[in-house]
C-alpha positions as CSV (number, residue, x, y, z in Angstrom):
1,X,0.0,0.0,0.0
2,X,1.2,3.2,-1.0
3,X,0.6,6.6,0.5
4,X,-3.0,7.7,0.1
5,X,-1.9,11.3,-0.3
6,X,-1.1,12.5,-3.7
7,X,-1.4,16.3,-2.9
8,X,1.6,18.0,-0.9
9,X,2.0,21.5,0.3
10,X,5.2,23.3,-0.1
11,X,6.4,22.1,3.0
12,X,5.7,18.3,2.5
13,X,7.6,16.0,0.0
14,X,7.3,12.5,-1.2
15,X,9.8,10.0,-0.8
16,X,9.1,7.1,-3.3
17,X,5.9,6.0,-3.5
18,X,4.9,4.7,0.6
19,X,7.0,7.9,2.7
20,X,6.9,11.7,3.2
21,X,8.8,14.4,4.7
22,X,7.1,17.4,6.2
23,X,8.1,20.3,8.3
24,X,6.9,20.5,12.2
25,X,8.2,23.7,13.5
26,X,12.0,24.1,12.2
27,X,12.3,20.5,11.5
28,X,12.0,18.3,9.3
29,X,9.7,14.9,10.2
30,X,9.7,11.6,8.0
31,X,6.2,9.3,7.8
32,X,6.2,6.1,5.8
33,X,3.5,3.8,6.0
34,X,4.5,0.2,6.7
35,X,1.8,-3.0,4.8
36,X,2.5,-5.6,6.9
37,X,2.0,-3.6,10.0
38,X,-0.7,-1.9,9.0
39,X,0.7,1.7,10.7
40,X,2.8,4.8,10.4
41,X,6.2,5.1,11.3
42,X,7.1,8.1,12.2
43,X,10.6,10.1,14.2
44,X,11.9,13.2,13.9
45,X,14.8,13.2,10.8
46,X,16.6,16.2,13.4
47,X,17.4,18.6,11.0
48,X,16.3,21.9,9.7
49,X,18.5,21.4,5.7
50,X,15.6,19.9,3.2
51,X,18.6,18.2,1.2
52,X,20.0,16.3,4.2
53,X,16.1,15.5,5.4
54,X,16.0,14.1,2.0
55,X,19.3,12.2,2.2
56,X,18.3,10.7,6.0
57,X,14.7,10.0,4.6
58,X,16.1,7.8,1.5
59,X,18.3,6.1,4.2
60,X,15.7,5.5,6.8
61,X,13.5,4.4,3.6
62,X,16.1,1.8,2.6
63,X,16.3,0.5,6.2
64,X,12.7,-0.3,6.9
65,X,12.4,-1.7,3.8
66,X,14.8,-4.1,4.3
67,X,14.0,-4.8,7.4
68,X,10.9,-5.3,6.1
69,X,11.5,-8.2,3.8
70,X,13.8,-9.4,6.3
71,X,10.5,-9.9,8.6
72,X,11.6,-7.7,11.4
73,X,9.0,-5.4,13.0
74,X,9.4,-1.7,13.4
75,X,6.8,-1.1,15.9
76,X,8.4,-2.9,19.5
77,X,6.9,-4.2,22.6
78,X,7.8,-3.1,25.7
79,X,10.5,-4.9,27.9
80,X,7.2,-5.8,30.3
81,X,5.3,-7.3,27.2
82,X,8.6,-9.2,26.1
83,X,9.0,-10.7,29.8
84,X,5.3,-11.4,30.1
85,X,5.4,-13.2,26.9
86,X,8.5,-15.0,28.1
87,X,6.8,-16.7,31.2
88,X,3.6,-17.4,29.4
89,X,6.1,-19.9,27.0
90,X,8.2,-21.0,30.7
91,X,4.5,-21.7,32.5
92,X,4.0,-24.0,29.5
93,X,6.9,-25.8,30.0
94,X,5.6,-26.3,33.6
95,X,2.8,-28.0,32.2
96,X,4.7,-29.9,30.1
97,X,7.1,-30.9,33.2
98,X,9.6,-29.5,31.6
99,X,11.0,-26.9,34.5
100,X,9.5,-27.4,38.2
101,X,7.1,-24.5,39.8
102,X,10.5,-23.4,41.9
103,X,12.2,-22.8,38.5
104,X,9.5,-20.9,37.4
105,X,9.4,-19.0,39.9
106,X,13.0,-18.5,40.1
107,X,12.9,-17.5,36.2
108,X,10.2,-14.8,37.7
109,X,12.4,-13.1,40.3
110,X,15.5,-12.6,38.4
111,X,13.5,-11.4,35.4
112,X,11.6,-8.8,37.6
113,X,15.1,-7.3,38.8
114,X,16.4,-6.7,35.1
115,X,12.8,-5.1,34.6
116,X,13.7,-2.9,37.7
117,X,17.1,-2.0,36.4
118,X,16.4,-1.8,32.4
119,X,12.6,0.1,32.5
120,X,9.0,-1.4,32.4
121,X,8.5,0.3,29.4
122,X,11.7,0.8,27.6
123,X,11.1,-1.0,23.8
124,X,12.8,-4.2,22.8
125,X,13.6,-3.0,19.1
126,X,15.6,-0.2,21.1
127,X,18.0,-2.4,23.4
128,X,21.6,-2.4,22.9
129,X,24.0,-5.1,23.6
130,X,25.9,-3.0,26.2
131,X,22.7,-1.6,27.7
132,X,23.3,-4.2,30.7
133,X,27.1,-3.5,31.1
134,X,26.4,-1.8,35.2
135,X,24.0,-4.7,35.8
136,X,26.8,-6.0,38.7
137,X,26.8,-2.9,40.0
138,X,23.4,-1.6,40.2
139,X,21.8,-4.6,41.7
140,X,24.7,-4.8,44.7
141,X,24.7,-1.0,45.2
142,X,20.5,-0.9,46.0
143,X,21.2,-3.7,48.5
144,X,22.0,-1.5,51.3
145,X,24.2,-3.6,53.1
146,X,22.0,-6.4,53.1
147,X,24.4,-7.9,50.6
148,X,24.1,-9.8,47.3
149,X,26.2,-12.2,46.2
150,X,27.9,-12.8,42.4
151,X,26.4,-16.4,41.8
152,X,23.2,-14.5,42.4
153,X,23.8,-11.9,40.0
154,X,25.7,-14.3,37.6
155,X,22.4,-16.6,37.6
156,X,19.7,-13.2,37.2
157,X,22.1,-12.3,33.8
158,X,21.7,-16.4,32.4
159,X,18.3,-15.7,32.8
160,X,18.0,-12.3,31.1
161,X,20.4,-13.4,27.9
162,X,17.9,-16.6,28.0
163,X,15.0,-14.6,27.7
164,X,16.4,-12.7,24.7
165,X,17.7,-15.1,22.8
166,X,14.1,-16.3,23.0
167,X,12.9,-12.8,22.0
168,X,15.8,-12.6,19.2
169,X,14.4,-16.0,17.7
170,X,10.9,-14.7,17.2
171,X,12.0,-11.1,15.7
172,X,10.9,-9.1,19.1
173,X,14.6,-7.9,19.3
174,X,17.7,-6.9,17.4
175,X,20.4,-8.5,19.7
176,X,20.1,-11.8,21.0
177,X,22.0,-12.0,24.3
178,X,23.9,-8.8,26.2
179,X,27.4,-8.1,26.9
180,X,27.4,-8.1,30.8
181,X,30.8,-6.7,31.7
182,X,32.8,-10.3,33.0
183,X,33.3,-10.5,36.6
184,X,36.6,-11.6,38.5
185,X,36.1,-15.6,39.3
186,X,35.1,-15.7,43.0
187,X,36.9,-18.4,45.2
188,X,35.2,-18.2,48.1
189,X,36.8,-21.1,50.0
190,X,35.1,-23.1,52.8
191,X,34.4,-20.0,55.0
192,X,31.3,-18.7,52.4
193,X,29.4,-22.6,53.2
194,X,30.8,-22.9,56.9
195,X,28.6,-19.6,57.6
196,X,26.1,-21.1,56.1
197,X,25.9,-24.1,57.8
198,X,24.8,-25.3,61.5
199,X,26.9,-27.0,63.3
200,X,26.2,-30.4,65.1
201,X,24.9,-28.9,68.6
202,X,22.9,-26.4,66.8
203,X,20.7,-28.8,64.6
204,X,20.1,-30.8,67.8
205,X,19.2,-27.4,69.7
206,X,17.0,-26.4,66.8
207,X,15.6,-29.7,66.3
208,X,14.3,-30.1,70.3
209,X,12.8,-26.4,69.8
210,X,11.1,-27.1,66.8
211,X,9.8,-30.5,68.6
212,X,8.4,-28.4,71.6
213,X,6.8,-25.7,69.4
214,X,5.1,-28.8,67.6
215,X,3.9,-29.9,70.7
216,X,2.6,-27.1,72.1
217,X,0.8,-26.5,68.9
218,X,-0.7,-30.2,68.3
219,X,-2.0,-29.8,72.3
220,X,-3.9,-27.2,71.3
221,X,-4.4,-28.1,67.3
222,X,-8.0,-26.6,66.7
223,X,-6.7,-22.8,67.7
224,X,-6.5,-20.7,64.8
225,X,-3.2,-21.0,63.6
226,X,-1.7,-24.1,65.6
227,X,-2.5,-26.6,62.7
228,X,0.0,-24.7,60.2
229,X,2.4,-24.0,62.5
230,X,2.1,-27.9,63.3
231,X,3.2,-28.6,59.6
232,X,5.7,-26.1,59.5
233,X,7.2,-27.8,62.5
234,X,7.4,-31.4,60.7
235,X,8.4,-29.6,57.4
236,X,11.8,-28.2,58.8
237,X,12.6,-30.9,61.1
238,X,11.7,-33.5,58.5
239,X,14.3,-31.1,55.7
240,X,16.9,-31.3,58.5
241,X,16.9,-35.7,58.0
242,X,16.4,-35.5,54.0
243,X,18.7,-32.7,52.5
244,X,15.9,-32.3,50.3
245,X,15.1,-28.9,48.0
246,X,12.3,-26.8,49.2
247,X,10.7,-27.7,45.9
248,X,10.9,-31.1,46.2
249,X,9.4,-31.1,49.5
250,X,7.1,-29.0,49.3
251,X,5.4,-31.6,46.5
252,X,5.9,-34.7,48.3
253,X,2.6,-37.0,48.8
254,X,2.2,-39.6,50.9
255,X,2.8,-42.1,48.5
256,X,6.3,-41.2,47.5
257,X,7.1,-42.1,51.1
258,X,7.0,-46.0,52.5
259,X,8.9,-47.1,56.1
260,X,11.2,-49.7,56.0
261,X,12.9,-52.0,58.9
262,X,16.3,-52.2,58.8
263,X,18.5,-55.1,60.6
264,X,22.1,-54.3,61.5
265,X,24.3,-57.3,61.9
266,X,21.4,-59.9,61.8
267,X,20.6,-58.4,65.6
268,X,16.8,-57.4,65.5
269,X,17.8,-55.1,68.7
270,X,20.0,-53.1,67.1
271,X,17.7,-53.0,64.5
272,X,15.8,-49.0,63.4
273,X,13.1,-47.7,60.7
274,X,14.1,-45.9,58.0
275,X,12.0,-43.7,55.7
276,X,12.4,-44.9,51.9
277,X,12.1,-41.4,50.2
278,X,10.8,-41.3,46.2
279,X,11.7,-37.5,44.6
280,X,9.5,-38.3,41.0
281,X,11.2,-36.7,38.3
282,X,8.4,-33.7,37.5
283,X,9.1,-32.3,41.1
284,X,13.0,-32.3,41.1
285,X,14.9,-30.0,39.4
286,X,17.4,-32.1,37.9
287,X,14.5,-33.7,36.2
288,X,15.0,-37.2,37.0
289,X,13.7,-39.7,39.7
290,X,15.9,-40.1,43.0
291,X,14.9,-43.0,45.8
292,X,17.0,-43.0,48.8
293,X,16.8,-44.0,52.6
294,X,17.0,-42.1,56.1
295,X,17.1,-42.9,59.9
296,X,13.3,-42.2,60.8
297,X,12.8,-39.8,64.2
298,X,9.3,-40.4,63.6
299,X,8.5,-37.1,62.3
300,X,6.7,-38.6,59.4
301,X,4.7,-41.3,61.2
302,X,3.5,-38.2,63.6
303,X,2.7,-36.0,61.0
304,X,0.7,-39.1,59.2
305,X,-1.5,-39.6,62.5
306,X,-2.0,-35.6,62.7
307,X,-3.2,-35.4,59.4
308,X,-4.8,-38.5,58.3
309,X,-7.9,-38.3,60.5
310,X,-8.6,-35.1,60.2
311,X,-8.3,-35.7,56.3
312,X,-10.9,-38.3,56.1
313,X,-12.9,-36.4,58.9
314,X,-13.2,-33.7,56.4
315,X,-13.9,-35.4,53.1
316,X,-16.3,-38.4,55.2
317,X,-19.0,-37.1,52.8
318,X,-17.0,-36.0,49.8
319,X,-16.8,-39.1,47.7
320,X,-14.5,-37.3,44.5
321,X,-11.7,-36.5,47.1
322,X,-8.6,-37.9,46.1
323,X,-7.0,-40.6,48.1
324,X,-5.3,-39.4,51.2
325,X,-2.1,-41.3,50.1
326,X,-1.8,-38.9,46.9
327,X,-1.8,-35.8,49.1
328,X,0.7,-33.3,50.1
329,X,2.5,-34.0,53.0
330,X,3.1,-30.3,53.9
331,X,-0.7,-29.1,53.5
332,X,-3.3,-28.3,55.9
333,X,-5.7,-29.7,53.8
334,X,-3.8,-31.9,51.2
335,X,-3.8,-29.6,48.1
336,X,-2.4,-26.8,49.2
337,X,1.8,-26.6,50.5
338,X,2.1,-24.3,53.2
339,X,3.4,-21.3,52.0
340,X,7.0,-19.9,52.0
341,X,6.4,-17.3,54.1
342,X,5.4,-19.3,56.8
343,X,8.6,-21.5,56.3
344,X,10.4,-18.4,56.8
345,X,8.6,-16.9,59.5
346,X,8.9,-19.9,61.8
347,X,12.6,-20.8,60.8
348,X,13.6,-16.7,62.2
349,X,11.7,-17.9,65.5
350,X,13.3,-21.1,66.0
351,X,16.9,-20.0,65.3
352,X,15.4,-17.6,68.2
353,X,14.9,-19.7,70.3
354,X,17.4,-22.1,69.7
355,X,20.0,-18.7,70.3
356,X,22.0,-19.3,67.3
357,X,24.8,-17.4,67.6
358,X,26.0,-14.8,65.4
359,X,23.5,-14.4,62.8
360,X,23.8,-11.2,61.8
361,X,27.2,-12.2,59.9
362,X,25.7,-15.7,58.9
363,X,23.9,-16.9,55.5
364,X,21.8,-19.3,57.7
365,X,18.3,-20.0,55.9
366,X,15.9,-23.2,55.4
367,X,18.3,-23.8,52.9
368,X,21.3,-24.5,55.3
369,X,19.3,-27.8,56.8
370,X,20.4,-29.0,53.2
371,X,23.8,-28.3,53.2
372,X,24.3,-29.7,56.5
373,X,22.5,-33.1,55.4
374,X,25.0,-32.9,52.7
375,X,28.4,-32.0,54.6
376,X,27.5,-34.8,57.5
377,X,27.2,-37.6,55.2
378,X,30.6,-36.3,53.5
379,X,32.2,-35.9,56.8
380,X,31.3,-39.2,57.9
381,X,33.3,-41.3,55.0
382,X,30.0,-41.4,52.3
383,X,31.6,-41.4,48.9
384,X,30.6,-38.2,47.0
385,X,28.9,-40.4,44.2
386,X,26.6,-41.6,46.7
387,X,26.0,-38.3,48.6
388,X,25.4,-36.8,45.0
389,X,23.0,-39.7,43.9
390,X,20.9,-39.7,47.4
391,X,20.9,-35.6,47.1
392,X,20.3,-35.1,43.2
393,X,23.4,-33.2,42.4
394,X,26.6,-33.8,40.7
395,X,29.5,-35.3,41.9
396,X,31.9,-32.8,40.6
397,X,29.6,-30.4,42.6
398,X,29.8,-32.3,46.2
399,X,33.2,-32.0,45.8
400,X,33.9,-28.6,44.4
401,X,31.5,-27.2,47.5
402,X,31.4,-29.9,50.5
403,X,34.3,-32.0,50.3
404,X,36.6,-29.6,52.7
405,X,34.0,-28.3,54.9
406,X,35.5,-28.5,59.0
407,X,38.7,-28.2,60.5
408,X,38.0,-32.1,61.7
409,X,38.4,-33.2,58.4
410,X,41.0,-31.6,57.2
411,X,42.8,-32.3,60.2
412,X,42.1,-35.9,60.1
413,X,43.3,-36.4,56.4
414,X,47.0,-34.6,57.4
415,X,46.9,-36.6,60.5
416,X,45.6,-40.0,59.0
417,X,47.0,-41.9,62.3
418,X,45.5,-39.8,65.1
419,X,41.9,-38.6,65.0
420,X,40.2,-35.6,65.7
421,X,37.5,-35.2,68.9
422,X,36.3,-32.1,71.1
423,X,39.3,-30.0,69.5
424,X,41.5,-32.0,70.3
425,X,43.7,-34.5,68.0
426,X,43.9,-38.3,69.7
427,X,46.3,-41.5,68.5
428,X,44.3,-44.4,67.1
């Protein structure tokens, strides 16, 4: 479609047969209509010389014509539409059971700090590839000494060049990754994990103060309230015995659980239960299906006889409810995980009231019940295949981040004929 016009004033002139420059003002402005979009495109040529508005219009004329045949829009989303589209295409994968609900979410976060940082409305078509070079250093400067560390930032810029080669692919964008100024490599040593890990007397001090609050709360279970913090109880004493993801926990049913006895030496008196644990591959986040074993403390055989009645209490006259076996385990009501920010909430008040000391300089979280699960069993002699198999990681990762963890076993490996108890080292 050309243009419509065919009558120009003097201060209007044709440019081919689908544009037009005109003067607004002093300047000169260029119009051309674009077919395939169906609109105007239309900027400001930035110059008051008719011959060089010409010479800029033929030029821009060229351009949009090529990138016209080419397939490439003129007219841009927003950087908001581009990352909206973006998780439409990740939920699907969800779906699919291609990424887990944490990953999603994950994906969501970083991508809502590069929104922060780049502009809600700032248009795709307009990005450059160095538009992200301060990205480091304006996501640890707004921090306020709360602190952010590289991996974090490293894993919110994967995520960004993700999305736009994405965008790039489907002719949203111009550039299809950006050139985020390289960062030193970190070596953070065994200091970073040690501060973000409990030691041995303060799991058991956390785990008897997370067993009284339970108590208290199942005592007293039909009070608003007690019921979830009941569950939230089992959840973070039951993550301190499995190393397991939040994730993974969080969608654990009943029937990826089963107790086993377990006979040591043939002696049924030194015999104990274990819990035999099934993470199914749509709910891990390496994608594939894990089974392994743990000592039981009964957490999940009280938590069964909390919830089970009062399940089939409930649904007694509901006869579409599923099974109670396929469940949540960490649900009030079997469908719905309790939330995050209850996890939180009561893991601040525990390390309360377990007086954990020196938090204000420690990376303790939920998060740290995993990496101690991890670091005992390495400590203890557990080949890092098998930690890595049980925990659904990599061995090279178990012993690029775990393998060196205490002064007892570093000691112990110098001193291999004298070991290492209550600080103090002792011939064998």
């Amino acid at each position: 479609m050309s243009l419509k016009k065919r009558t120009f004033s003097d201060n209007e002139i044709a440019i081919y047969d689908d544009a037009v420059i005109y003067k607004r003002g002093e300047y000169w402005q260029f119009r051309m209509w674009l077919t395939k979009e169906g609109k105007y495109a239309r900027f400001s040529l930035k110059t008051r010389s008719q011959s060089t508005a010409e010479d800029k219009a033929k030029q821009h004329y060229y351009t949009l014509k090529a990138e016209e045949q080419q397939g490439k829009r003129y007219f841009s989303l927003t950087t908001k539409a581009g990352v909206d589209l973006y998780l439409q295409q990740r939920w699907k994968d969800v779906e699919a059971g291609l990424i887990v609900k944490g990953r999603y979410s994950t994906i969501k976060t970083h991508l809502e700090h590069w929104l922060d940082f780049i502009k809600r409305d700032t248009k795709l078509k307009e990005l450059e590839r160095t538009d992200c070079e301060n990205y480091f250093h304006s996501r640890t400067k707004t921090k306020k000494g709360l602190g952010i560390s590289q991996s974090t930032v490293e894993n919110e810029q994967s995520t960004v060049n993700a999305m736009l080669s994405w965008l790039y692919k489907r002719k949203e964008t111009y550039i299809d990754s950006f050139e985020f100024k390289k960062l030193k490599p970190v070596d953070k040593g065994d200091d970073a994990l040690r501060r973000a890990l409990f030691t041995d007397e303060e799991i058991g001090e956390v785990r008897l103060q997370l067993e009284k609050i339970v108590a208290e709360a199942v005592i007293n279970i039909n009070e608003d309230g007690n019921l979830v913090k009941a569950v939230v109880g089992y959840y973070l004493l039951i993550s301190s015995i499995t190393g397991l993801r939040r994730g993974e926990q969080l969608q654990l049913r009943w029937q990826d659980i089963a107790h086993i006895e377990h006979i040591v030496g043939g002696d049924e008196e030194n015999s104990h239960s274990l819990v035999k644990i099934v993470v199914r591959a749509e709910t891990s986040k390496v994608r594939k299906t894990r089974k392994f074993a743990v000592r039981d403390r009964e957490y999940f055989d009280s938590l069964f006889k909390l919830l089970q009645p009062r399940y089939v209490k409930a649904n007694k006259d509901n006869p579409n409810a599923p099974h109670f076996g396929s469940t949540l385990i960490f649900s009030v009501n079997g469908i719905t995980p309790i939330t995050v920010r209850a996890i939180d909430y009561n893991f601040d008040k525990v390390l309360d009231l377990a007086e954990i000391a020196n938090r204000d300089t420690r990376d303790l979280v939920p998060y740290s019940f995993r990496h101690y699960f991890i670091t005992q069993r390495v400590n203890s002699g557990l080949h890092p295949t098998a930690v890595a198999e049980m925990c659904g990681t990599s061995t090279t990762q178990i012993e690029k981040t775990y393998y060196h963890t205490t002064e007892a076993k570093m000691i112990s490996n110098a001193m291999a004929d004298y070991y290492y108890k209550d600080g103090m080292l002792i011939p064998k």
